[in-house]
C-alpha positions in Angstrom: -21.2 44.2 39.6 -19.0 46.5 41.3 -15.1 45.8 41.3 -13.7 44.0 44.6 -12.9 46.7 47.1 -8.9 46.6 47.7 -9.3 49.4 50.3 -7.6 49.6 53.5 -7.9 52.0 55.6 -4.6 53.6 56.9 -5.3 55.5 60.3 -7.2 53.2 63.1 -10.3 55.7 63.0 -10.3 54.9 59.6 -9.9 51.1 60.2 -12.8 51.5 63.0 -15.6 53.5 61.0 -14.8 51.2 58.0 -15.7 47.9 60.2 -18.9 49.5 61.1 -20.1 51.6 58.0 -17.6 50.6 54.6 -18.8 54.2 53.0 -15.5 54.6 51.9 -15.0 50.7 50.5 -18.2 50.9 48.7 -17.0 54.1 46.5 -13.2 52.2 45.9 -14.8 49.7 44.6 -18.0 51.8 43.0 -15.9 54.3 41.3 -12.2 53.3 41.5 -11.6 49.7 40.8 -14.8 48.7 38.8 -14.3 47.2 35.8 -15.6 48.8 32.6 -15.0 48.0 29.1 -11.6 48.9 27.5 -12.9 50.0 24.4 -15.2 53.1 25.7 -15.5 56.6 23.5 -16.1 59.8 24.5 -20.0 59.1 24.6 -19.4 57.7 27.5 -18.7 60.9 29.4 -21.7 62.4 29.6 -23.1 60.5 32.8 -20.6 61.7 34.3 -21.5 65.3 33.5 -24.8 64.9 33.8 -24.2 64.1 37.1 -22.0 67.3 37.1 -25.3 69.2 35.7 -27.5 67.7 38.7 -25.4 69.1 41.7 -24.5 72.3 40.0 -28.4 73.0 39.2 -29.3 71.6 42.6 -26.7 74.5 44.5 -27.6 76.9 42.0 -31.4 76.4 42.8 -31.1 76.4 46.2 -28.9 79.8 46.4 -31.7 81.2 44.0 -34.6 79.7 46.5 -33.1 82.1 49.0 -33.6 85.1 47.5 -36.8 84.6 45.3 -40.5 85.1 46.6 -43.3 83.0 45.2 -45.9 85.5 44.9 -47.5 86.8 41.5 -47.0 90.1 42.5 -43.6 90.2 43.8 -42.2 87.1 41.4 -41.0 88.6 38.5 -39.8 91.9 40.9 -37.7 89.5 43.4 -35.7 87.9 39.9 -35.1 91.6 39.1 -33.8 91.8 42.6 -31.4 89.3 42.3 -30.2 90.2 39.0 -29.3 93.9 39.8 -28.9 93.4 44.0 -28.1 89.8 45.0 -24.0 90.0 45.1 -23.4 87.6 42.0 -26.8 87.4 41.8 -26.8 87.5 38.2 -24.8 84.6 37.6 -26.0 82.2 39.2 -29.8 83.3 37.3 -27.4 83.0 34.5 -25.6 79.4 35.2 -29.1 78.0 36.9 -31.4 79.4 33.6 -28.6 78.2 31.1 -27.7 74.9 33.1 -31.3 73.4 32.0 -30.6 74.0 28.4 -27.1 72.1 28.9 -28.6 69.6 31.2 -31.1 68.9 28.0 -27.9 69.2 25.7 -26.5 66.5 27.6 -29.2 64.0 28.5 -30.4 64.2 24.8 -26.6 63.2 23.7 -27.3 60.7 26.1 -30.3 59.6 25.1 -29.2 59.3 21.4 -25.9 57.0 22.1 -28.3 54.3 23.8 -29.9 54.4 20.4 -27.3 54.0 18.7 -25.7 51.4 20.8 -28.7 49.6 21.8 -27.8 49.9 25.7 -31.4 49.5 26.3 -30.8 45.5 25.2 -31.0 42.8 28.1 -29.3 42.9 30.4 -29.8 46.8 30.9 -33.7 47.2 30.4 -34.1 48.5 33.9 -31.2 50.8 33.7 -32.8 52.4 30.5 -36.1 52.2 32.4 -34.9 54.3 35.1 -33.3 56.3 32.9 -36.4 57.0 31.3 -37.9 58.3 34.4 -35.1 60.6 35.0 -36.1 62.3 31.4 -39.9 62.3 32.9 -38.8 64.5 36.2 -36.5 66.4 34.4 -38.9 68.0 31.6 -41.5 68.1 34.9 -38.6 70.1 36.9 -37.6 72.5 33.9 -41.4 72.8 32.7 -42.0 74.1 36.2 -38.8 76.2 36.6 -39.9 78.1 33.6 -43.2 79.2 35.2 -41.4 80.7 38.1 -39.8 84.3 37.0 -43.6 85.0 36.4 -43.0 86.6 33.1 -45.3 86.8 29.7 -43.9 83.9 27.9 -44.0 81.7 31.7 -47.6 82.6 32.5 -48.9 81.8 29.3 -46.7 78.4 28.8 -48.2 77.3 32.6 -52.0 78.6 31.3 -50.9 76.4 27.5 -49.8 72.8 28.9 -51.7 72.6 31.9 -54.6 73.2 29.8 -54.1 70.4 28.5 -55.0 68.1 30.9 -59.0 69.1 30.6 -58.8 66.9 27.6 -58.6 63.9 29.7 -62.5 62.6 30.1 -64.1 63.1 33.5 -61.0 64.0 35.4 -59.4 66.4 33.3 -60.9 69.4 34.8 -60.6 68.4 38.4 -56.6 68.2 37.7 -56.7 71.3 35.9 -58.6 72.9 39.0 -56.4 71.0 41.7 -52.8 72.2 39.3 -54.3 76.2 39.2 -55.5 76.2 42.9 -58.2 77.9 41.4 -60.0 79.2 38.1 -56.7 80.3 36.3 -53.5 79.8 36.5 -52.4 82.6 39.8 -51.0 82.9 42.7 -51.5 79.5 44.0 -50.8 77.9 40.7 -47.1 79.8 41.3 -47.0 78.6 44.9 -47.6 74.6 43.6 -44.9 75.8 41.1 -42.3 76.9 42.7 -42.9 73.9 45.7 -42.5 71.1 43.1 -39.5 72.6 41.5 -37.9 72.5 45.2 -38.6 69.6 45.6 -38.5 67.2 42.3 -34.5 67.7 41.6 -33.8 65.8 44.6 -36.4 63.3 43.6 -34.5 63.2 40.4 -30.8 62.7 42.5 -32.5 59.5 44.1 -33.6 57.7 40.9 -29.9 58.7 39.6 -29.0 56.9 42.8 -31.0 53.9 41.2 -29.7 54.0 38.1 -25.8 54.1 39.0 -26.9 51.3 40.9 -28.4 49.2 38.0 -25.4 50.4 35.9 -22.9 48.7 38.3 -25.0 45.3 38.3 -24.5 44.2 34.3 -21.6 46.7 33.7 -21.6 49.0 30.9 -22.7 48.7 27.2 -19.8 49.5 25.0 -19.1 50.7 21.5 -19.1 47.0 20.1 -22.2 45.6 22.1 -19.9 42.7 23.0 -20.1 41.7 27.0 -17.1 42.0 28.6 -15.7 38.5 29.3 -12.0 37.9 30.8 -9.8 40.7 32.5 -8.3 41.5 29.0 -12.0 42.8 28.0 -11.5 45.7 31.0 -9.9 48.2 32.4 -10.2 49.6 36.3 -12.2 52.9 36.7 -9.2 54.8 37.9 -7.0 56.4 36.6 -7.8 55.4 32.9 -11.6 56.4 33.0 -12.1 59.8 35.7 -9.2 61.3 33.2 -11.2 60.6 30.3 -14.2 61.9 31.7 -12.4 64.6 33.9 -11.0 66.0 30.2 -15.0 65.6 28.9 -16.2 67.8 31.2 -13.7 70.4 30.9 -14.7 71.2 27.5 -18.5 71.1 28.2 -17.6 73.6 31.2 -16.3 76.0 28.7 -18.9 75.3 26.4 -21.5 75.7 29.5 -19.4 79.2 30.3 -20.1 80.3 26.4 -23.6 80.5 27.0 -23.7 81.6 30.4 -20.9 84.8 30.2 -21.6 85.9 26.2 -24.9 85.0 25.2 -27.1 84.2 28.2 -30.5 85.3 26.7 -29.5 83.5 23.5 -31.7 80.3 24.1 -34.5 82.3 26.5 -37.5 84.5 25.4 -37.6 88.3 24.9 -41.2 88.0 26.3 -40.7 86.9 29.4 -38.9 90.0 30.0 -42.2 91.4 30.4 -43.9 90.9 33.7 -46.8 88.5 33.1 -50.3 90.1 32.1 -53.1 87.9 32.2 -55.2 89.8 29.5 -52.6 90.6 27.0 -51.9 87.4 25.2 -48.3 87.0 23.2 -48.3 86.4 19.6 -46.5 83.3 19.0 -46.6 81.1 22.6 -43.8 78.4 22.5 -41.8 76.6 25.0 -38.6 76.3 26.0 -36.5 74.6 22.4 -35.9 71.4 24.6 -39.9 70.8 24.6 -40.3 71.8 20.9 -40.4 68.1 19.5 -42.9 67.1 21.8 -44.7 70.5 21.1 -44.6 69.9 17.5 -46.3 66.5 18.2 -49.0 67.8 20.5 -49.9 70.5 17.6 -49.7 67.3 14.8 -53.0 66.5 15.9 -56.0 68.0 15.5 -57.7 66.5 18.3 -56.8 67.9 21.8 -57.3 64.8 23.4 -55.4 62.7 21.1 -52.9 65.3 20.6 -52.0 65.1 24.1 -52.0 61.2 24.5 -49.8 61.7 21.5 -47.4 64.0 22.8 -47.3 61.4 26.5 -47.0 58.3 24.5 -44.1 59.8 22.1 -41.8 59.6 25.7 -43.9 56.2 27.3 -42.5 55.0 24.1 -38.9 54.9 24.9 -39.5 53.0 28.2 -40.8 49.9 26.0 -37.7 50.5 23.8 -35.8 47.2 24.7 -38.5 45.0 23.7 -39.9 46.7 20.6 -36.3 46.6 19.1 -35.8 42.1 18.0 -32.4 42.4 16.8 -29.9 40.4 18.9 -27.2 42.8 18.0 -26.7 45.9 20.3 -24.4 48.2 18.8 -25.5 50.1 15.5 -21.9 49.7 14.0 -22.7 46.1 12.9 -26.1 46.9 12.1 -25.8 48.7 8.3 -29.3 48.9 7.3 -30.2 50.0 11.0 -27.3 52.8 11.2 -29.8 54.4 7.8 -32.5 54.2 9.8 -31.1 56.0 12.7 -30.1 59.3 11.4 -32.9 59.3 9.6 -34.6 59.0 12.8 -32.3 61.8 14.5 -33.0 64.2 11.5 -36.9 63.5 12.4 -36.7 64.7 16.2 -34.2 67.7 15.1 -37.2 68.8 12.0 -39.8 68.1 14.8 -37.9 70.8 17.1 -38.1 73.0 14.4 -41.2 72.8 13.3 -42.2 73.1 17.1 -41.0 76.9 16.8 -42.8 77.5 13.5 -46.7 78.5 13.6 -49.2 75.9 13.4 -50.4 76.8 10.4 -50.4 75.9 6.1 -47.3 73.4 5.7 -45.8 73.4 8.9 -48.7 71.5 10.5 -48.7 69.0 7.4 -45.0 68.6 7.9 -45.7 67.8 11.7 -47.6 65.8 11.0 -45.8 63.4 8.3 -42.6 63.6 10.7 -44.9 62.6 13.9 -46.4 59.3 12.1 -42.6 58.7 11.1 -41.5 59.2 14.8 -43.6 56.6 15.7 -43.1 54.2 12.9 -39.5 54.1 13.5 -40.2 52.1 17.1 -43.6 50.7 16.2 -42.8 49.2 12.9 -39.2 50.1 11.9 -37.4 48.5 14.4 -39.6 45.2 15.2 -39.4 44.8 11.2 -35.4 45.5 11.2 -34.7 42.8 13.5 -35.9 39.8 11.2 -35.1 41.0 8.3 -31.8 42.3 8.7 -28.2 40.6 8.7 -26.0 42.1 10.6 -22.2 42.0 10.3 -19.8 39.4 12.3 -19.4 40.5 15.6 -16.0 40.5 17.2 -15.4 37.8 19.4 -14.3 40.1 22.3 -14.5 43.6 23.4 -10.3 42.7 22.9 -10.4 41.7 19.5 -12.5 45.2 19.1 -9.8 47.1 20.5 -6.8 45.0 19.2 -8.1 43.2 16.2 -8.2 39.2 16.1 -4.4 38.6 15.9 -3.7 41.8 18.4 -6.2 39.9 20.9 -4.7 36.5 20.4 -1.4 37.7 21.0 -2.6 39.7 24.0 -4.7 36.5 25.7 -1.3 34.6 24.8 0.8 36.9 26.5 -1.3 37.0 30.1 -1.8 32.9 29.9 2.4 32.8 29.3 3.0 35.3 32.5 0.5 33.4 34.8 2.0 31.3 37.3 2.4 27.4 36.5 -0.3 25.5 39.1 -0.5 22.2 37.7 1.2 19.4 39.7 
């Protein structure tokens, strides 16, 4: 739970809105005092810039709302407008288009130290859970971003995946009808567009809401997968932590700023450069590279319908994560055989994107396919199967004797029992 609250207000207006509201109490105790586990890396930091990524895509898209028009006809002009017109205009296009991919960047980073430090274990399933659901949004949000400049390569992803729903038996078509506003994806299908992408990043802020709240309940996972015990096992939010993640997000700024001042275009589509033409179709439709796994998956299959429950239950999976996984041990540094299986796993999703890119065609679709039934072996058999047959290595004793080793911690639990005050009689 969230560290005592040691804040006193100094002014009596302070003292008086305290008493009736404690705003400013809550976020002492939230995001100064709490306690979190001395032993945290650099992984660490990227809720914190994720978080970062949320409000700077949030201002960005709201600056950009202002000055677009969601009409197939004047769409793709009004992006032109702000790109050559809007004072600036072109970079925040620039920092809002190139945000997703580091937002992706980010969450998949993410994503990937949970793995590898099993902080989807009890007590954190709902955290992960939530988590989970933020991924969901986010992939809706960017999915639907993409449509919106109106070009080649966004009309003819929309008309692709929302395709796809007419697979699903006896509804499909009526959601495919009710998405398009129509017979094909048009004008109203851009209107639905551009409303849901308003509106589902600050759907996405709430559950974040949620899920800084279910953080601050158990705590945070650390490196060693060892709860945090005594005082020793922790260190206060402030100073030793914001510094840490302050420095983290400098360097992803500049990395962010790479892409953004030098190579904007570089993770986009020469295609949708063209204004969208509903009877000239491109020659190689793909998505956006953070959607390429899933693509690959979807193309795996040579049935559309279960392609597409493929390509759904390959994220559903993650959300049963904590109880497919039977090891007691969290942390993937005292799990040997499990560390293999990992970054074999990790290579998996990177080959999937690739393939994702490639042609459905000859070897690349028999390659898909190979690496799909791997991706979900590794949580359907892999990991219930790794956590009875595998022995782990002796965890520490304490997140202390982590940090310090077994004497170092010792010494240190010595030390603080020797300066405490004397209270027996």
């Amino acid at each position: 739970m969230s560290g005592h609250s040691t804040y006193v207000p100094k002014s009596a207006v302070g003292r008086w809105f305290e008493s009736r509201l404690p705003v400013m109490g809550l976020l002492h105790s939230s995001f100064v005092v709490f306690p979190n586990p001395r032993n945290l890396n650099y992984f660490w930091t990227f809720g914190g810039i994720l978080s970062f990524m949320l409000v700077a895509q949030i201002v960005t898209g709201v600056v950009l709302a202002m000055h677009y028009t969601p009409h197939a006809d004047m769409a793709f002009n009004s992006v032109e407008h702000i790109m050559r017109d809007v004072n600036y205009g072109w970079l925040i296009r620039y920092l809002h288009a190139n945000g997703a991919s580091m937002f992706f960047i980010a969450v998949y980073i993410h994503i990937f130290r949970g793995f590898y430090y099993g902080s989807y274990k009890a007590p954190r399933e709902i955290l992960w859970i939530l988590g989970v659901i933020i991924f969901l949004l986010m992939m809706a949000t960017a999915f639907m971003g993409y449509v919106l400049p109106w070009g080649q390569m966004s009309y003819w992803g929309a008309t692709v995946i929302t395709n796809l729903f007419s697979a699903i038996p006896l509804v499909g078509e009526t959601v495919v009808s009710y998405l398009w506003g129509g017979f094909s994806v048009a004008n109203p299908t851009l209107n639905r567009f551009f409303s849901l992408h308003y509106l589902l990043p600050f759907m996405i802020a709430g559950v974040v809401v949620l899920h800084i709240w279910a953080l601050h309940v158990p705590g945070s996972n650390n490196p060693s997968g060892v709860e945090k015990q005594t005082e020793k096992d922790t260190l206060p939010f402030h100073p030793y932590f914001t510094v840490k993640d302050g420095l983290a997000l400098v360097v992803f700024i500049m990395f962010f700023s790479w892409f953004a001042f030098y190579i904007p275009n570089y993770l986009g589509h020469a295609d949708n450069y063209i204004m969208a033409d509903p009877s000239v179709t491109p020659a190689h439709i793909v998505p956006e590279w953070y959607f390429l796994p899933y693509y690959a998956i979807l193309r795996a299959v040579p049935d559309k319908l279960l392609g597409v429950i493929a390509m759904f239950s390959s994220i559903a999976v993650l959300a049963f994560l904590p109880w497919l996984d039977t090891s007691r041990v969290k942390s993937a540094t005292y799990r040997p055989l499990y560390r293999q299986f990992f970054w074999v796993f990790a290579i998996v999703c990177v080959l999937l994107g690739w393939l994702g890119a490639k042609p459905p065609e000859g070897g690349y679709v028999i390659a898909a396919r190979i690496l799909t039934a791997y991706y979900f072996a590794h949580f359907l058999i892999i990991l219930p199967l790794l956590g009875l047959f595998e022995t782990p290595r002796r965890l520490p004793g304490s997140i202390a004797e982590a940090v310090l080793g077994k004497q170092g911690s010792a010494n240190a639990m010595a030390s603080g029992a020797a300066a405490a005050p004397n209270t027996k009689g």
